[in-house]
N, C-alpha and C positions, 0 to 999 in steps of 0.2 A: 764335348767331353774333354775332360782333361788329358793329355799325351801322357801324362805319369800314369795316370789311375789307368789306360788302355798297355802300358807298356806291363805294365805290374802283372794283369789281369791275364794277357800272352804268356808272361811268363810263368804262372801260376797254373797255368794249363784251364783256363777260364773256357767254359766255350761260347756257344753264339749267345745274343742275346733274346733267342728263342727257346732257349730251353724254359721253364718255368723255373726251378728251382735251383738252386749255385748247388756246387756240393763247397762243404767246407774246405780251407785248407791243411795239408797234413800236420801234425805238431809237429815243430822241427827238433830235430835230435842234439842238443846243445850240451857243451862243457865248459864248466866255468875253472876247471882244475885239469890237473893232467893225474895220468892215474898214479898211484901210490900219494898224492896229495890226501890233505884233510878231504874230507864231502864238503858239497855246496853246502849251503844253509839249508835247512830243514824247511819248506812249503809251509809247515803250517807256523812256524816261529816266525818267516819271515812278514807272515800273513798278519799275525800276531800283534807283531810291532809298527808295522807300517798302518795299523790300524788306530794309531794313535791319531796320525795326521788327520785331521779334520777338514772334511770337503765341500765343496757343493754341490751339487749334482744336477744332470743337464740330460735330456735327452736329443738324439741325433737325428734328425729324419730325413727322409729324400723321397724321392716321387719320379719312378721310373716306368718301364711300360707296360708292368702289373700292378701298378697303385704305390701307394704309400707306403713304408718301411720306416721302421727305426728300433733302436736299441735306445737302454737305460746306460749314462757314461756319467760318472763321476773324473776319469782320469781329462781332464779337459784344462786350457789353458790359454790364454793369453799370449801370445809369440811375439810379436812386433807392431811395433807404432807407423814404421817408413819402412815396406808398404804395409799397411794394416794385415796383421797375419793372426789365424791361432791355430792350435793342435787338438787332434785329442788320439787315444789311443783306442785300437782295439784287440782283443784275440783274434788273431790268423786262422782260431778252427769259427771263426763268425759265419755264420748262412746271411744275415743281412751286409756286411759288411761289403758283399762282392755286389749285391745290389745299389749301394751306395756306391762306391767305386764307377760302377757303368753308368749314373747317372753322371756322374762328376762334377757333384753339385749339392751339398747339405746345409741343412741349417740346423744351429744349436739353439734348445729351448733349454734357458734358464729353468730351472722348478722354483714356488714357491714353498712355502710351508707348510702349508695345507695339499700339496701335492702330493704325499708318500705313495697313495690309494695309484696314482697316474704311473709313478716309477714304479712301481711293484708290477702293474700290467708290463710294460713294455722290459721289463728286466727278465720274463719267462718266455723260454727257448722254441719257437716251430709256435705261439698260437698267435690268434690275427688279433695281432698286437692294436690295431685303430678302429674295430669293436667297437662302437657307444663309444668312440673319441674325437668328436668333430676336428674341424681343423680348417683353416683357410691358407692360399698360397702367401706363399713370401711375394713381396716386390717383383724384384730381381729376377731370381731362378724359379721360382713358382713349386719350392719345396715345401712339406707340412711346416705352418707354424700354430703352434698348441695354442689353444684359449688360456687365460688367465695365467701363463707364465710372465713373470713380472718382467724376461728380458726376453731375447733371440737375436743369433747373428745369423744371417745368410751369407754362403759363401762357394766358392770355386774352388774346387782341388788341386793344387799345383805340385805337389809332392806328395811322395809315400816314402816314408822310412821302413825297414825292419828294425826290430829294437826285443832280441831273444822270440819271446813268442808271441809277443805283442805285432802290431805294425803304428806306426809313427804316420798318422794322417794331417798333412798340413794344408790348410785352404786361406784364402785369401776372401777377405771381407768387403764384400759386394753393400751389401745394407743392413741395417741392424735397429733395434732402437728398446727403451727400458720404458715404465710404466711410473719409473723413481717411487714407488709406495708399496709396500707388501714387506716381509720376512723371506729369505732364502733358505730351503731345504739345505739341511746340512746331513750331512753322513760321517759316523763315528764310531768306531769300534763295533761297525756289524749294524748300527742303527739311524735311525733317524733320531733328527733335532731341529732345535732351532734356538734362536738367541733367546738368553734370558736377563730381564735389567732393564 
């Protein structure tokens, strides 16, 4: 297990790895202004606008020692070539996320285009999310990796950022590989897509 993701977890008030279920963690009390300033930006305008950016969307899974876990991420990303690095983001009030963390150890499943039905299960909160969703180990870590996702990176957690109420999850890329053939699931303005042309 990663020394980030165990240091994080301590200090998060995590406890053993016997309990069954993480409790979340607290939303943090944040300010982006001082008072007698203008307000923040308004949650739902900021929600609004950033909803122009057009994504792709990825689910996260790991496999720790009550089975498989994973959440729906579109905040996902690319980090570095030397050493091979990516990100993705999650909510701090996440119940999987501290399971991920104690494995210290995920792999991102690309979606395809005909996956919306796959992200819709695993983006609803508390239910058993890999239900009727087979799955076989990664390489490397022996995390889920989803059928017919046209990519997946396996990887190791070397960092945790805080980033407001998000946290900044960085892993380092163990093995990976693409299908080269399919459409990628895209997310936009609240929906799904895919390329058209």
């Amino acid at each position: 297990m990663a020394a980030t993701a165990v240091r994080y977890l301590r200090s998060a008030g995590a406890g053993t790895a016997a309990e069954a279920l993480p409790r979340p963690l607290p939303r943090p009390a944040l300010r982006a202004v001082r008072e007698g300033e203008r307000p923040p930006v308004d949650p739902a305008e900021f929600r609004r606008v950033l909803g122009n950016f057009a994504s792709g969307v990825t689910i996260v899974t790991a496999l720790d020692e009550a089975g498989p876990t994973g959440f729906a991420c579109q905040s996902f990303a690319s980090l570095s070539l030397d050493p091979p690095l990516v990100a993705f983001m999650v909510a701090r009030t996440s119940t999987t996320w501290p399971r991920i963390a104690r494995a210290g150890r995920f792999c991102v499943n690309i979606l395809g285009a005909d996956q919306g039905p796959l992200c819709r299960a695993f983006a609803v909160s508390g239910a058993d999310k890999f239900a009727g969703a087979p799955w076989t180990p990664t390489p490397t870590t022996g995390s889920p990796r989803l059928p017919d996702a046209p990519a997946w990176i396996d990887c190791t957690i070397t960092t945790v950022h805080t980033g407001g109420d998000h946290l900044i999850v960085v892993g380092r890329v163990e093995s990976l590989d693409a299908t080269e053939t399919g459409e990628p699931l895209l997310f936009h303005r609240g929906r799904f897509g895919r390329f058209a042309g």
